[in-house]
Each structure stands twice: as structure tokens, then as C-alpha cells.
MARDREN-769154 format. One record per residue (C-alpha): x, y, z; residue in one letter. Coordinates in steps of 0.5 Angstrom, whole numbers, padded with zeros to 4 digits, always signed. Each point is the difference from the previous one (the first is absolute). Example, Ala and Ser with C-alpha at 12.3 -4.5 7.8 and 13.67 -1.06 7.14 Angstrom:
+0025-0009+0016a +0002+0007-0002s 
// end
This chain:
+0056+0062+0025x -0003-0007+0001x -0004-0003-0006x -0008-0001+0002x -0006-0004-0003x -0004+0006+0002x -0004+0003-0006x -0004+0005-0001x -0008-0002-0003x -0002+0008+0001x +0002+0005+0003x -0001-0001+0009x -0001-0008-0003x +0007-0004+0000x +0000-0008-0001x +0004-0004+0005x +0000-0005-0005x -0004-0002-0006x -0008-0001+0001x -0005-0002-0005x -0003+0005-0004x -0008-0001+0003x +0005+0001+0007x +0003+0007-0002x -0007+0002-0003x -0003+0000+0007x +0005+0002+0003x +0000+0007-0004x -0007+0000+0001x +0000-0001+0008x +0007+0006+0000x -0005+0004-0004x -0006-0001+0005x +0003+0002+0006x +0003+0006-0003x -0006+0001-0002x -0002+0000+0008x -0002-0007+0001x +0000-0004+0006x +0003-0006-0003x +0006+0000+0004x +0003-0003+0007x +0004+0003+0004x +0005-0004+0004x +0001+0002+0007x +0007-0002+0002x +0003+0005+0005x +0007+0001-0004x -0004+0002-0006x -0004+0005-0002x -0003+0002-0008x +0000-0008-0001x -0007-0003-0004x -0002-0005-0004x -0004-0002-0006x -0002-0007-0001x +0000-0001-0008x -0002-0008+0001x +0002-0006+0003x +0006+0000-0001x +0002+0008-0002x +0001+0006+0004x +0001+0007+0000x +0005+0003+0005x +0002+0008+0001x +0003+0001+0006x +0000+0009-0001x -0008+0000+0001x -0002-0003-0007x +0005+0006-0004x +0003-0006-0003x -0002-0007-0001x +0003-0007-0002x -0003-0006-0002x +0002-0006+0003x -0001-0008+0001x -0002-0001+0007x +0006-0004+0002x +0004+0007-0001x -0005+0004+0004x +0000-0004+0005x +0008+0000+0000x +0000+0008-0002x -0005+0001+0007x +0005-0003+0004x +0005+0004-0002x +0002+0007+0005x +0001+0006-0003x 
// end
């Protein structure tokens, strides 16, 4: 099996890479609040997926699920531009 950099943080929250403690903080807050049912979340509208959403965390931050937000990995927006791209 090949060895990846993705780690758990919490359970339903995975790091792509390593992020700053205040980064990770609100990335948890944000996995919570929607959860919770709040809104903070967008739907990507791409016709060869469905159950794709994303979290902005910051600038440079993303949350990324593409199970309907079962599951959630925080990346740098570089990689969630390249994961984006990715069909599946």
C-alpha cells in the first residue's frame, strides 16, 4: 500500500499537509458548525460529481469533502485547486 502524508487531526477531519495551529483550530470550529447545520459550506456544481463541498478556512486554507461533508480534509489551496480538477 502506498504511503500517504494524510493524517488524521479529529475524527472526519484529515490534513493533506502540515497547517498552523490557529489554521487547524478553525477548521475544527468550522467541521463543528456545519455539523451543527450551519450554512457555511459551497457546493461546487460540476456535472461529473455530486456531494462535492468546500469550507474556506482562509486565504490560503481549504476544506474539502467530496462524500457530502462525511468526511473532511484540510488543504492549501494550491492542492485544492489540483484535487478539484481530479475526476473520480
Amino acid at each position: 500500500m502506498p504511503r500517504t502524508n494524510v493524517v488524521e487531526a479529529v475524527p472526519g477531519l484529515t490534513l493533506a499537509s502540515p497547517a498552523p495551529p490557529a489554521c487547524l483550530s478553525k477548521a475544527n470550529r468550522q467541521v463543528m458548525a456545519f455539523r451543527e447545520g450551519a450554512h457555511n459550506y459551497c457546493q461546487l456544481k460540476d456535472r461529473r460529481q455530486k456531494g462535492v463541498l468546500k469550507i474556506n478556512v482562509g486565504p490560503f486554507w481549504r476544506l474539502f469533502s467530496r462524500n457530502n461533508g462525511e468526511s473532511w480534509v484540510l488543504m492549501t489551496h494550491e492542492r485544492y485547486d489540483t484535487e478539484r480538477k481530479k475526476k473520480r
